[in-house]
MDTraj code that builds the backbone (N, CA, C; nanometers):
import mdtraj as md
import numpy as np

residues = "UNK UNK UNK UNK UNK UNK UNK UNK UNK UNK UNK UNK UNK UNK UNK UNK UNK UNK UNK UNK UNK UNK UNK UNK UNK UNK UNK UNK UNK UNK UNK UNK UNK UNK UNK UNK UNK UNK UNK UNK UNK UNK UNK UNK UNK UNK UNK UNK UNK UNK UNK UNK UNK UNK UNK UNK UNK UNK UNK UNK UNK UNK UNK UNK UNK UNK UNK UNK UNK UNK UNK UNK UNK UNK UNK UNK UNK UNK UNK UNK UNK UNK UNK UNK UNK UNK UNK UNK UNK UNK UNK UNK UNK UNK UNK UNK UNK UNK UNK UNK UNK UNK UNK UNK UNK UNK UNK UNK UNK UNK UNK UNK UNK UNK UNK UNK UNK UNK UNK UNK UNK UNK UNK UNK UNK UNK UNK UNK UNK UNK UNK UNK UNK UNK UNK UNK UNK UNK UNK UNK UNK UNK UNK UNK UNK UNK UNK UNK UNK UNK UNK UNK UNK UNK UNK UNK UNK UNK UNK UNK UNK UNK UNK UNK UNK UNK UNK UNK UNK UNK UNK UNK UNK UNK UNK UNK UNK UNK UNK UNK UNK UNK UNK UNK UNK UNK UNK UNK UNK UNK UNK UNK UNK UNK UNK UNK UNK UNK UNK UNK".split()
xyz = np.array([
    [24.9879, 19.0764, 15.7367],
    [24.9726, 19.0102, 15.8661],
    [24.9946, 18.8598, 15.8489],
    [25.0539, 18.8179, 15.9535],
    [25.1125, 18.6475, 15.9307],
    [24.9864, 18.5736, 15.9608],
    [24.9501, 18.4546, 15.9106],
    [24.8381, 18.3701, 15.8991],
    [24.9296, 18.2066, 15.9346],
    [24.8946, 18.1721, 16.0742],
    [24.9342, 18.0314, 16.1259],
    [24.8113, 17.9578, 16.1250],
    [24.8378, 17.8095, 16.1164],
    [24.7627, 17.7572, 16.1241],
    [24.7908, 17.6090, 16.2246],
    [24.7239, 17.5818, 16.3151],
    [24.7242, 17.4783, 16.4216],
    [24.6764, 17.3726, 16.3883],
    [24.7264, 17.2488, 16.3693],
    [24.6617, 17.1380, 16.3281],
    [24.5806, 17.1011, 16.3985],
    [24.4691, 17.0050, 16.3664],
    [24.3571, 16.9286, 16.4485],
    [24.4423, 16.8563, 16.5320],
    [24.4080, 16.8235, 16.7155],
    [24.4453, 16.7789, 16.7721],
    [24.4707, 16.5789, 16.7318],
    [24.3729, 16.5885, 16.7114],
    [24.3601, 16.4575, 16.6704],
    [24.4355, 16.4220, 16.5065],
    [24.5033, 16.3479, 16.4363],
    [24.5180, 16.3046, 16.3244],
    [24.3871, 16.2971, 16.2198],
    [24.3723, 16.3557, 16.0648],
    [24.2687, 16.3424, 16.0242],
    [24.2980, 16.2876, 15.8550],
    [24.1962, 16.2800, 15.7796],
    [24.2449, 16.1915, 15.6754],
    [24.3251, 16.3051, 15.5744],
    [24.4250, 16.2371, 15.4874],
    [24.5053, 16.3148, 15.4148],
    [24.5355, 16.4210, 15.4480],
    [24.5559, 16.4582, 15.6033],
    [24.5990, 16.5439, 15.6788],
    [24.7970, 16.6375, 15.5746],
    [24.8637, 16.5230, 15.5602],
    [24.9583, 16.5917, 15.4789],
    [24.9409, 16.6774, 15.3231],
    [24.8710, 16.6174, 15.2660],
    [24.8078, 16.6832, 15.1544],
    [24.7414, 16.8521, 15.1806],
    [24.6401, 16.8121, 15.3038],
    [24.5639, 16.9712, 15.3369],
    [24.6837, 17.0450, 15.3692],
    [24.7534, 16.9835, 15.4372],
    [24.9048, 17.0836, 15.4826],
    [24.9622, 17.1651, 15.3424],
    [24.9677, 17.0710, 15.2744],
    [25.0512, 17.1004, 15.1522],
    [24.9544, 17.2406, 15.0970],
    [24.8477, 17.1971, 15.0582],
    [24.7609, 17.2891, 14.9846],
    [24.7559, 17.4151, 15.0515],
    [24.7601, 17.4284, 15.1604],
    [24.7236, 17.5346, 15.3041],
    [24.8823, 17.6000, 15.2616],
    [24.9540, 17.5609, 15.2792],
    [25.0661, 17.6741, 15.2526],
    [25.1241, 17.6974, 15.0777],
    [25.0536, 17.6064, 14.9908],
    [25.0324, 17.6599, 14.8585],
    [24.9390, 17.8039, 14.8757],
    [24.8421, 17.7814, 14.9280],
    [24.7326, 17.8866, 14.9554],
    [24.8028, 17.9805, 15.0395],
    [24.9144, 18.0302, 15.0574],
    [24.9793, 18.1136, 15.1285],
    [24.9951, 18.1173, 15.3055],
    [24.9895, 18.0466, 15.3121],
    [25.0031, 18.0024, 15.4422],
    [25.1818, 18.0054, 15.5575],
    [25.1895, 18.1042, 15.6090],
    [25.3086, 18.1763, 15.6732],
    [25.3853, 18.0328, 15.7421],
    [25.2767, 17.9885, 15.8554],
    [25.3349, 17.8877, 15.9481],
    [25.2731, 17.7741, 15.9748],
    [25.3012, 17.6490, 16.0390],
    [25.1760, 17.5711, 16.0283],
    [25.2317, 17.5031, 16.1801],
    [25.1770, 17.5342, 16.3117],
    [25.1672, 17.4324, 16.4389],
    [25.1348, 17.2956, 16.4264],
    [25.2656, 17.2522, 16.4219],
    [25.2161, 17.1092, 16.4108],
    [25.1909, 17.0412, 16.6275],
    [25.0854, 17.0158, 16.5943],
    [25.0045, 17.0099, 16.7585],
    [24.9444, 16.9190, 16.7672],
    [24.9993, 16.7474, 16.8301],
    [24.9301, 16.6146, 16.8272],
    [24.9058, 16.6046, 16.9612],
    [24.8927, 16.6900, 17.0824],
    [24.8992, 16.6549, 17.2616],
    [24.8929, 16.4957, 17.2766],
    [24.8570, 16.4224, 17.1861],
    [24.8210, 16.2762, 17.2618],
    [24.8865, 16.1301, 17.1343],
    [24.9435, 16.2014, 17.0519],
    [25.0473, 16.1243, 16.9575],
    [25.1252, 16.0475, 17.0188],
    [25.2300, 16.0041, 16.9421],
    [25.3345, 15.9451, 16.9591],
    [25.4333, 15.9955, 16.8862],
    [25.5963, 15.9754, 16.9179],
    [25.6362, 16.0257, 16.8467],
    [25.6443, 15.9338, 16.7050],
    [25.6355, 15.8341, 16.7106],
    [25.6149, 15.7302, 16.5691],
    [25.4885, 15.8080, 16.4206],
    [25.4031, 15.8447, 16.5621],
    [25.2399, 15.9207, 16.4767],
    [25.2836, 16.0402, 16.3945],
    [25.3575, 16.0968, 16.4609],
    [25.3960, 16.2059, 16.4504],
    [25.5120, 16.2213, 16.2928],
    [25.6223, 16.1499, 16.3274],
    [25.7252, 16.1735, 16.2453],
    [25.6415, 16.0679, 16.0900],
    [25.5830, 16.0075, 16.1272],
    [25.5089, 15.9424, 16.0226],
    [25.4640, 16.0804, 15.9018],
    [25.3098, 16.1144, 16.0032],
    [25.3152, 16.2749, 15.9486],
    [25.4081, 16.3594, 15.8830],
    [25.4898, 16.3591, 15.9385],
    [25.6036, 16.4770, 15.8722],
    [25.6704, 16.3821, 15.7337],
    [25.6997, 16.2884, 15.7699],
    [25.7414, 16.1874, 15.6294],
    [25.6798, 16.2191, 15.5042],
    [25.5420, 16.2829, 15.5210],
    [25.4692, 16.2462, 15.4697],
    [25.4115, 16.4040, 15.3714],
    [25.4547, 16.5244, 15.4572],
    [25.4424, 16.6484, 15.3913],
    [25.5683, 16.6797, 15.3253],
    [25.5685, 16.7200, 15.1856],
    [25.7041, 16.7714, 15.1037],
    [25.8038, 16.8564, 15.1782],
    [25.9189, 16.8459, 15.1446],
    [25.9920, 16.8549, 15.1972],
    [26.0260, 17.0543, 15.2250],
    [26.0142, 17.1124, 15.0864],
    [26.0026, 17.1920, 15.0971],
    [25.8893, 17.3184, 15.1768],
    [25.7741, 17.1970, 15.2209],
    [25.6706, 17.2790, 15.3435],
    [25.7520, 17.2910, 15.4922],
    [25.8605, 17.1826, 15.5112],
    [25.8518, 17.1598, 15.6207],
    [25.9377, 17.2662, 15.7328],
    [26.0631, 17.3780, 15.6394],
    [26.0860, 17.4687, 15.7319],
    [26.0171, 17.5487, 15.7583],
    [25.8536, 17.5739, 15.7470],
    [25.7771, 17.6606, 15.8181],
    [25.6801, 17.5681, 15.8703],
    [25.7079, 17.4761, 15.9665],
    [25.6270, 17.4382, 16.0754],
    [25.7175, 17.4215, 16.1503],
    [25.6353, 17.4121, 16.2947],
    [25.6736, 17.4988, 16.3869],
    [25.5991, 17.3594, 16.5148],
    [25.6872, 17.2969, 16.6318],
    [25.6361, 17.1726, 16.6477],
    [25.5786, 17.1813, 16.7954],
    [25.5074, 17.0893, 16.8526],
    [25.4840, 17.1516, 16.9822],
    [25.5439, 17.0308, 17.0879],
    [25.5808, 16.9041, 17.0404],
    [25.6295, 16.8195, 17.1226],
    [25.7635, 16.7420, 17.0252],
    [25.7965, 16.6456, 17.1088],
    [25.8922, 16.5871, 17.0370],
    [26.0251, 16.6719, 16.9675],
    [26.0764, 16.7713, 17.0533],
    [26.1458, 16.8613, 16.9883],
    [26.2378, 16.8035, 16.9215],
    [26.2866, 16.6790, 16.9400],
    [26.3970, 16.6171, 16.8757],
    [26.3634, 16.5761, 16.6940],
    [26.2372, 16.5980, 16.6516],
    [26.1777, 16.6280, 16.4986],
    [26.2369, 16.7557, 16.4567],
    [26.2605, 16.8168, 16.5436],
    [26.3094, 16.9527, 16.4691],
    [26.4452, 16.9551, 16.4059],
    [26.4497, 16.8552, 16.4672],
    [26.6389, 16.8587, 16.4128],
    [26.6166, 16.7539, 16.2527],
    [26.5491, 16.6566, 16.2696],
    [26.5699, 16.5408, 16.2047],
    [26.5152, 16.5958, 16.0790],
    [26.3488, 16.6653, 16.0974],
    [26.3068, 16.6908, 15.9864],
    [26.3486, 16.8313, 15.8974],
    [26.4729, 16.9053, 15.9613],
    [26.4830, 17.0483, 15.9700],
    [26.3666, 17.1092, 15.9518],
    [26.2758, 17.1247, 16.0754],
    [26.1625, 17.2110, 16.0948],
    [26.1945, 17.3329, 16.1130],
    [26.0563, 17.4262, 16.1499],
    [26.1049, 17.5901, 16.1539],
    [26.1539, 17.5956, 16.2085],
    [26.0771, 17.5291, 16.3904],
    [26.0848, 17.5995, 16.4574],
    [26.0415, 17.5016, 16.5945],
    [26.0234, 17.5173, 16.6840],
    [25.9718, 17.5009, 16.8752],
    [25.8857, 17.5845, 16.9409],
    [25.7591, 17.5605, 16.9582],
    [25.6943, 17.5988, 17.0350],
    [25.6848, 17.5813, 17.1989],
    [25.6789, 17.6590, 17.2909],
    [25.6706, 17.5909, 17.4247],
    [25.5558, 17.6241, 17.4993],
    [25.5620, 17.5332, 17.5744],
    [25.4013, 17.5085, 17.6552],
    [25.4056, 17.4912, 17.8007],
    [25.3018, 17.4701, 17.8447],
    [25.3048, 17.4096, 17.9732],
    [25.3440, 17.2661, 18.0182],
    [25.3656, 17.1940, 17.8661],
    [25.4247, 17.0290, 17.8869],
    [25.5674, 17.0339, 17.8653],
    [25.6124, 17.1577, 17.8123],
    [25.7540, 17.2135, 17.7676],
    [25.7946, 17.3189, 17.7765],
    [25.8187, 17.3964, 17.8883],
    [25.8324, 17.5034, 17.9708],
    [25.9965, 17.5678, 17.8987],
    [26.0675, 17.4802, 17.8539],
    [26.2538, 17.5041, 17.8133],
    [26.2664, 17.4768, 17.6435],
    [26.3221, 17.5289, 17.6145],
    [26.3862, 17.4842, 17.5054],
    [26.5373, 17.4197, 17.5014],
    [26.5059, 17.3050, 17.4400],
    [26.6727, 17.2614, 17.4511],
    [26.8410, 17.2855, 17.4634],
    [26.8519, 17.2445, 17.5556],
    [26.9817, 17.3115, 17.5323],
    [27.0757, 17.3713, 17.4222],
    [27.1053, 17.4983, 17.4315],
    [27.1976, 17.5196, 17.2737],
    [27.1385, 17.5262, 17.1226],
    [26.9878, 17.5745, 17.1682],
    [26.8805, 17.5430, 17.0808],
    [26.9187, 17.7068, 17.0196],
    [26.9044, 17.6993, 16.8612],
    [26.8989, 17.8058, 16.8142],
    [26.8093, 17.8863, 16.7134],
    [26.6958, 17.8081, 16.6911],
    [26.6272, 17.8565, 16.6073],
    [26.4728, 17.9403, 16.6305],
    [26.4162, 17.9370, 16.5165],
    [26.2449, 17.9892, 16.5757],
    [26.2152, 17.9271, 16.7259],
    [26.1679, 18.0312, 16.7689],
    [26.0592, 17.9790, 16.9485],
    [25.9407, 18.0748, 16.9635],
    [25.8432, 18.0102, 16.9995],
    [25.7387, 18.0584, 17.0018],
    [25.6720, 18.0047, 17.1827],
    [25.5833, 18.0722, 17.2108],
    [25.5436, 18.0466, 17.3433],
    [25.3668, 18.0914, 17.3518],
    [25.2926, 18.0041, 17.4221],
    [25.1625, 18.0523, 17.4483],
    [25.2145, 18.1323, 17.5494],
    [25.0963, 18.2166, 17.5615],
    [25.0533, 18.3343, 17.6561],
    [24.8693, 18.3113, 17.6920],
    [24.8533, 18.3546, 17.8007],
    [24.6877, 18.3653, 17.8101],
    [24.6858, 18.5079, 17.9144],
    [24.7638, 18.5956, 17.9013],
    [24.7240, 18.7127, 17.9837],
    [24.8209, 18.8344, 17.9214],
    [24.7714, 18.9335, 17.9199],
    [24.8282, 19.0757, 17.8496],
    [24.9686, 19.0506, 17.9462],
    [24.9840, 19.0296, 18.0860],
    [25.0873, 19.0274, 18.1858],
    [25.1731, 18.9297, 18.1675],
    [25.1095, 18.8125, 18.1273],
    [25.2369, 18.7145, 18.0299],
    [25.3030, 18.7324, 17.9285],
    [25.2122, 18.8023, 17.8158],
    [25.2834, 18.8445, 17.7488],
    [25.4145, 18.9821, 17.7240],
    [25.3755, 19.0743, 17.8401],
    [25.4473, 19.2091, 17.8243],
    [25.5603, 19.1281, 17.8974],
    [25.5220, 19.0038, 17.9702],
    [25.6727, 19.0055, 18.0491],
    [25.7516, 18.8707, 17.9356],
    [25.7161, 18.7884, 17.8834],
    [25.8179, 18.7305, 17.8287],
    [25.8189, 18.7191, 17.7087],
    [25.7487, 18.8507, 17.6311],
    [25.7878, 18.8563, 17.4381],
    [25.9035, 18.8610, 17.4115],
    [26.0041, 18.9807, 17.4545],
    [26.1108, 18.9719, 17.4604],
    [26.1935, 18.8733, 17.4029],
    [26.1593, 18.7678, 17.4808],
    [26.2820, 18.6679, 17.4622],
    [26.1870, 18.5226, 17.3875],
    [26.1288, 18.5797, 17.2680],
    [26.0605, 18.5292, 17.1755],
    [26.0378, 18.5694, 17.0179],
    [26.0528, 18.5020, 16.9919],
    [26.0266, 18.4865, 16.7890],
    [25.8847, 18.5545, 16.7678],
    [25.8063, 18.5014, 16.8575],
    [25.6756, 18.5627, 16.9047],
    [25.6130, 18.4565, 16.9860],
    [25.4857, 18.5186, 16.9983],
    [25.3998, 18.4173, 17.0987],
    [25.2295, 18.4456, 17.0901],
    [25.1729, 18.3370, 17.0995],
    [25.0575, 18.3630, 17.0801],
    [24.9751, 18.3684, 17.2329],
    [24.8819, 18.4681, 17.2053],
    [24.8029, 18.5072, 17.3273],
    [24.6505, 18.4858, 17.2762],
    [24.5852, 18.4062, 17.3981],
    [24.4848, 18.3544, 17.3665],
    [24.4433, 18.3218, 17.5121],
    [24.2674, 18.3684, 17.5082],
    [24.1694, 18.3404, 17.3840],
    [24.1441, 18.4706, 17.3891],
    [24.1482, 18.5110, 17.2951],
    [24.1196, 18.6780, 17.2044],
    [23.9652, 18.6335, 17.1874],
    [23.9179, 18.5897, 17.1641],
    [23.7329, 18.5668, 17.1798],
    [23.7352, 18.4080, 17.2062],
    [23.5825, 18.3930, 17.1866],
    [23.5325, 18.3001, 17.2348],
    [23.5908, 18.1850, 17.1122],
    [23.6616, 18.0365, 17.1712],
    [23.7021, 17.9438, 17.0287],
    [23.6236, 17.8774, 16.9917],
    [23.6283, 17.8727, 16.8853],
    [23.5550, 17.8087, 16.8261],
    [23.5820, 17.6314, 16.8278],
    [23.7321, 17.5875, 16.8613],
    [23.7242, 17.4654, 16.8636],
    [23.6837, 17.3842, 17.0366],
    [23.7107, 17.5068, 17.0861],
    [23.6752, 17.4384, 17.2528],
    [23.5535, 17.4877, 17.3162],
    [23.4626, 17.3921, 17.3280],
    [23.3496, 17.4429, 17.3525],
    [23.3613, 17.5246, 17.5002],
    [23.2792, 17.6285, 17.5392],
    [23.2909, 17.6852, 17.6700],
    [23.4372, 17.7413, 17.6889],
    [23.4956, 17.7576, 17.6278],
    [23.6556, 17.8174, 17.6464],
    [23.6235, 17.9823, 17.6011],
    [23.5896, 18.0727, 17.6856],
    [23.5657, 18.2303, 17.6671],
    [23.6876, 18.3270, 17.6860],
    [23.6415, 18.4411, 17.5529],
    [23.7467, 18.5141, 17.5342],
    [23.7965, 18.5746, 17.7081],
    [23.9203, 18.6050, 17.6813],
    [23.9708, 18.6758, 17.8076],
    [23.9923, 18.8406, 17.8484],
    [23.9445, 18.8750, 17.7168],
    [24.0145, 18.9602, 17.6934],
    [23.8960, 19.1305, 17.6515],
    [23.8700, 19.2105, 17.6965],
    [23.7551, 19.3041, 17.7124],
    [23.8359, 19.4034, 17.5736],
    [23.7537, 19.4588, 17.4416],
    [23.7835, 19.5326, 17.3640],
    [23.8835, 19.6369, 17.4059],
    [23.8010, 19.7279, 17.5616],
    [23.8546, 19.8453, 17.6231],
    [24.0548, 19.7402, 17.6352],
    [24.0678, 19.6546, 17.6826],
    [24.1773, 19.6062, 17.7119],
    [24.2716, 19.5667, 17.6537],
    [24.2051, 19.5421, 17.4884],
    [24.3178, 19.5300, 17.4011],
    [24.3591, 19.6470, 17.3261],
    [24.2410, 19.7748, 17.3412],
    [24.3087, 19.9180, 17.2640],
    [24.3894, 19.9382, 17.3630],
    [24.3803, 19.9423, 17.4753],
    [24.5077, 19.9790, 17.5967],
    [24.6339, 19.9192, 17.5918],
    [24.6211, 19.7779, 17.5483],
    [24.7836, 19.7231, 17.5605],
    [24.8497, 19.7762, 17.3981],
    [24.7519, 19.7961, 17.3153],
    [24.7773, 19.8102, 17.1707],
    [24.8755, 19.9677, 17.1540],
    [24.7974, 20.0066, 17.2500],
    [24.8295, 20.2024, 17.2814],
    [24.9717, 20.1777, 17.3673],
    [25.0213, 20.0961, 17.4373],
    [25.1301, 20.0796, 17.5131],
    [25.2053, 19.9854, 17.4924],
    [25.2145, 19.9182, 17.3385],
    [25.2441, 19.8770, 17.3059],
    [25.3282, 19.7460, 17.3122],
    [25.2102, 19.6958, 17.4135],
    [25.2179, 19.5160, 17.4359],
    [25.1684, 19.4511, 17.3426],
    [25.0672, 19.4660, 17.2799],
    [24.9978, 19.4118, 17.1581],
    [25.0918, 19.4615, 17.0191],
    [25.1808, 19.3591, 16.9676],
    [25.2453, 19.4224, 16.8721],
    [25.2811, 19.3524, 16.7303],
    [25.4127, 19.3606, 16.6307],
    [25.3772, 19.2518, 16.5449],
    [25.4731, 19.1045, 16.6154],
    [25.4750, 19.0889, 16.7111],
    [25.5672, 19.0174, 16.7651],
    [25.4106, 18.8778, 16.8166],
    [25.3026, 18.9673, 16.8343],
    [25.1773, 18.9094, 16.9236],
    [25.1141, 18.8484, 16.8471],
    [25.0745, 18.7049, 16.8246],
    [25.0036, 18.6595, 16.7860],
    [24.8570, 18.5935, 16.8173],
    [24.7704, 18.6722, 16.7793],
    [24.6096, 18.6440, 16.8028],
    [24.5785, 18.4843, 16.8173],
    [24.5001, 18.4267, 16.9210],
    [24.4801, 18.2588, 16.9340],
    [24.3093, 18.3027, 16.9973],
    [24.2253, 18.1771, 16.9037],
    [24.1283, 18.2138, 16.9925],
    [24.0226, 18.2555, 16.9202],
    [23.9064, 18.1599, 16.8197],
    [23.8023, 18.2210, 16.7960],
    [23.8272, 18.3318, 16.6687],
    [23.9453, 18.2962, 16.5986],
    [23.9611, 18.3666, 16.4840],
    [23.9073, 18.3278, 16.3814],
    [23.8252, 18.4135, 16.3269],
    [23.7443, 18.3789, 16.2134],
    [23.7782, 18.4865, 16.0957],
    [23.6801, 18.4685, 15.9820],
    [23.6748, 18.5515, 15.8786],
    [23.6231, 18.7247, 15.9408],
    [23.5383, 18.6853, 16.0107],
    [23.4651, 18.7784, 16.1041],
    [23.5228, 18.8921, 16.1681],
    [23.6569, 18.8476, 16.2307],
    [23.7219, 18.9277, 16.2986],
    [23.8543, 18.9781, 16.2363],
    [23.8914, 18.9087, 16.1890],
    [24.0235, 18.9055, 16.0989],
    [24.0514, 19.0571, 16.0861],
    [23.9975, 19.1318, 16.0348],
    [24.0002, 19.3249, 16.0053],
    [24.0229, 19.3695, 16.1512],
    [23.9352, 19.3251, 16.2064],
    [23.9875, 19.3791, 16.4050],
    [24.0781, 19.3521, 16.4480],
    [24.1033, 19.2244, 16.4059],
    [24.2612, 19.1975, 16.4708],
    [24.3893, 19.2510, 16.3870],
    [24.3936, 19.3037, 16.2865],
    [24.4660, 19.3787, 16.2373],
    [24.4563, 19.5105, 16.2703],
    [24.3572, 19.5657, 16.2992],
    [24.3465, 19.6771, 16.3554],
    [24.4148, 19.7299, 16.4658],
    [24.3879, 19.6351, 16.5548],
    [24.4172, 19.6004, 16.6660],
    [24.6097, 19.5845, 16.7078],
    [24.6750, 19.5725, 16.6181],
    [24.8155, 19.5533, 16.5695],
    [24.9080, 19.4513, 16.6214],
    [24.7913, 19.3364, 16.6216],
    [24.8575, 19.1771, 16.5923],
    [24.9345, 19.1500, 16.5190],
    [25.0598, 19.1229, 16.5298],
    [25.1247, 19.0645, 16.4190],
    [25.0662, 18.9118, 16.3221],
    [25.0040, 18.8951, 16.3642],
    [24.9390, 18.7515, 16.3051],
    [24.8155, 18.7057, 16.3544],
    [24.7033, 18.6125, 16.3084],
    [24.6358, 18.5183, 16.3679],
    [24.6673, 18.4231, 16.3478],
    [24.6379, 18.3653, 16.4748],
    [24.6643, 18.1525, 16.4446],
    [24.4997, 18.1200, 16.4572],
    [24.5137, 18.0030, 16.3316],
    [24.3456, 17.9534, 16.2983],
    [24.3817, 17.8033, 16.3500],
    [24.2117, 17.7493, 16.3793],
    [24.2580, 17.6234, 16.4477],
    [24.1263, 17.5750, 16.4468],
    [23.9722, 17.5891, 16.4816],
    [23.8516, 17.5784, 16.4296],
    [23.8283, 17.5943, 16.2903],
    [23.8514, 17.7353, 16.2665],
    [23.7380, 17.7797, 16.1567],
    [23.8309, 17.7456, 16.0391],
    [23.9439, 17.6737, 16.0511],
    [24.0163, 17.5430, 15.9152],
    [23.9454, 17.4311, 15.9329],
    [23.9717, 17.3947, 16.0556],
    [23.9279, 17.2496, 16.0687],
    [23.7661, 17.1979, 16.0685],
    [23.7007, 17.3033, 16.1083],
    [23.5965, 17.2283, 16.1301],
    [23.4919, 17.2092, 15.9780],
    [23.5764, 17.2711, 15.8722],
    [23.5338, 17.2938, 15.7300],
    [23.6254, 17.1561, 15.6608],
    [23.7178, 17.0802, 15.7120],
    [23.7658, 16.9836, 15.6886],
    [23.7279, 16.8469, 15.7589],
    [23.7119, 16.8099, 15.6879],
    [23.6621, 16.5909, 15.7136],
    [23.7292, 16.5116, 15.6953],
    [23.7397, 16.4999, 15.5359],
    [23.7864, 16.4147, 15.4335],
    [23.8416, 16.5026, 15.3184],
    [23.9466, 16.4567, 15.2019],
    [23.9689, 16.5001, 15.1190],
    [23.9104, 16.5786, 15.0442],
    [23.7444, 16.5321, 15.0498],
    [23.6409, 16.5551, 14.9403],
    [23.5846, 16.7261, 15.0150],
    [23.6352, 16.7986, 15.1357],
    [23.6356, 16.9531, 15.1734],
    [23.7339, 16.9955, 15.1824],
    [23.8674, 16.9223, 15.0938],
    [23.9828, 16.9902, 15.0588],
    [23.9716, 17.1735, 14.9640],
    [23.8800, 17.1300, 14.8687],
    [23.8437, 17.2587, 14.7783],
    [23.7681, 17.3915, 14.8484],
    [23.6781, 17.3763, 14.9278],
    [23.5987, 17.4526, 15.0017],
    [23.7113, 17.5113, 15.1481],
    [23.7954, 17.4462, 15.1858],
    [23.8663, 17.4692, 15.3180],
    [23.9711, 17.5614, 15.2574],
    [24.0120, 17.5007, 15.1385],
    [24.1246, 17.6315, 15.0391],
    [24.0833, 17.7183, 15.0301],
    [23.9676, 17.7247, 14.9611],
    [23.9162, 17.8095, 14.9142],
    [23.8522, 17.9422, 15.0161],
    [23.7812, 17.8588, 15.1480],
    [23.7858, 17.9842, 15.3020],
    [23.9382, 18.0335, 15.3305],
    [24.0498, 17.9571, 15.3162],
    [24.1209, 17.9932, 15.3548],
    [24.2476, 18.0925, 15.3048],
    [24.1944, 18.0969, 15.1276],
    [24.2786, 18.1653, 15.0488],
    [24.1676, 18.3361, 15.0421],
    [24.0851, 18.3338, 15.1219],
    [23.9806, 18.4348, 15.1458],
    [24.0030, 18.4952, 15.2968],
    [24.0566, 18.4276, 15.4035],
    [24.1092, 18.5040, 15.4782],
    [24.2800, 18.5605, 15.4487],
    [24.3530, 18.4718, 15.3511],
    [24.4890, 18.4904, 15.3573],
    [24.4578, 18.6824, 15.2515],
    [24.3787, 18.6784, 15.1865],
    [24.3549, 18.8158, 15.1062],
    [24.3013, 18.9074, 15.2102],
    [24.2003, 18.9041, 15.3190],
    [24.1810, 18.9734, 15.4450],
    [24.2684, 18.9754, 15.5303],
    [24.3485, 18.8921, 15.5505],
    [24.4944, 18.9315, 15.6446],
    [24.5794, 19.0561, 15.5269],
    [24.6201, 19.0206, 15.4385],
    [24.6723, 19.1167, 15.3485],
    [24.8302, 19.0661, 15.3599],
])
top = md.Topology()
chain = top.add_chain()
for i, resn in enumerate(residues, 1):
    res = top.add_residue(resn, chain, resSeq=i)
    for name in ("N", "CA", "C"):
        top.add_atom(name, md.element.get_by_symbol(name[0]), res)
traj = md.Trajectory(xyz[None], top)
């Protein structure tokens, strides 16, 4: 099962380094996700992770990094509804409803659907989604390996959502909130090379 990981909204210290280590530690994809950057903040960042991490991230603004830094990939959102013209590579798309997703996987690399439970990085942000409702789309096969789990993914659930026949989870709390400073670089690997063996 694929294991993404969403950067802290905000910039954090030796943020390129944890990158680095996180996909040493087996790490599939990495959302690079600044909503309130610049693009200066931004491409700084990427300067700044080896070169060889950088075709598996995957960007959420500034699509014009994708070209410069040869990134994976383009994510689209509600601030970026299109992908560029003549655009040919990875695309990925949020979803927040079983009905978003059955209607535009298709014409996606994949997409993540969220919130599959309650997140852990947004306070008051509740799952959407009722157990009975995800064996049903799973059985009719909307939930597939194309679907990627968003949303309150932990160590906890990780076995359910494989069960469940997610192609992936994307983590985005339960990395970050085990990261500060450099000095919970070892402990954040170390949770995280413990779910990459529970994803399988």
């Amino acid at each position: 099962m694929k294991l993404i990981v969403i950067t802290s909204p905000a910039f954090i210290p030796d943020e390129a380094q944890i990158i680095a280590g996180l996909f040493c530690a087996g790490l599939d994809l990495l959302h690079l996700r600044k909503p309130d950057a610049t693009v200066h903040e931004v491409r700084r960042l990427l300067c700044e992770i080896p070169v060889e991490c950088r075709k598996r991230i995957v960007i959420h603004d500034f699509f014009s990094l994708q070209d410069e830094f040869s990134l994976g990939g383009i994510h689209l959102n509600s601030r970026h509804t299109e992908a560029p013209e003549g655009y040919q590579g990875l695309l990925s798309r949020a979803c927040h409803s079983l009905e978003e997703v059955e209607a535009t996987v298709a014409r996606f690399d994949y997409v993540l659907m969220s919130p599959v439970y309650d997140s852990i990085s947004k306070q008051g942000y509740r799952s959407g989604y009722s157990q009975e409702a995800l064996r049903q789309a799973q059985a009719e096969g909307i939930i597939n390996e194309k679907v990627i789990a968003l949303g309150g993914i932990s160590e906890s659930n990780l076995s359910e959502i494989k069960s469940l026949g997610f192609g992936g989870a994307a983590l985005l709390g339960d990395i970050w909130n085990r990261y500060r400073t450099w000095n919970d670089a070892e402990e954040a690997l170390l949770h995280f090379r413990k779910l990459r063996e529970r994803a399988g």
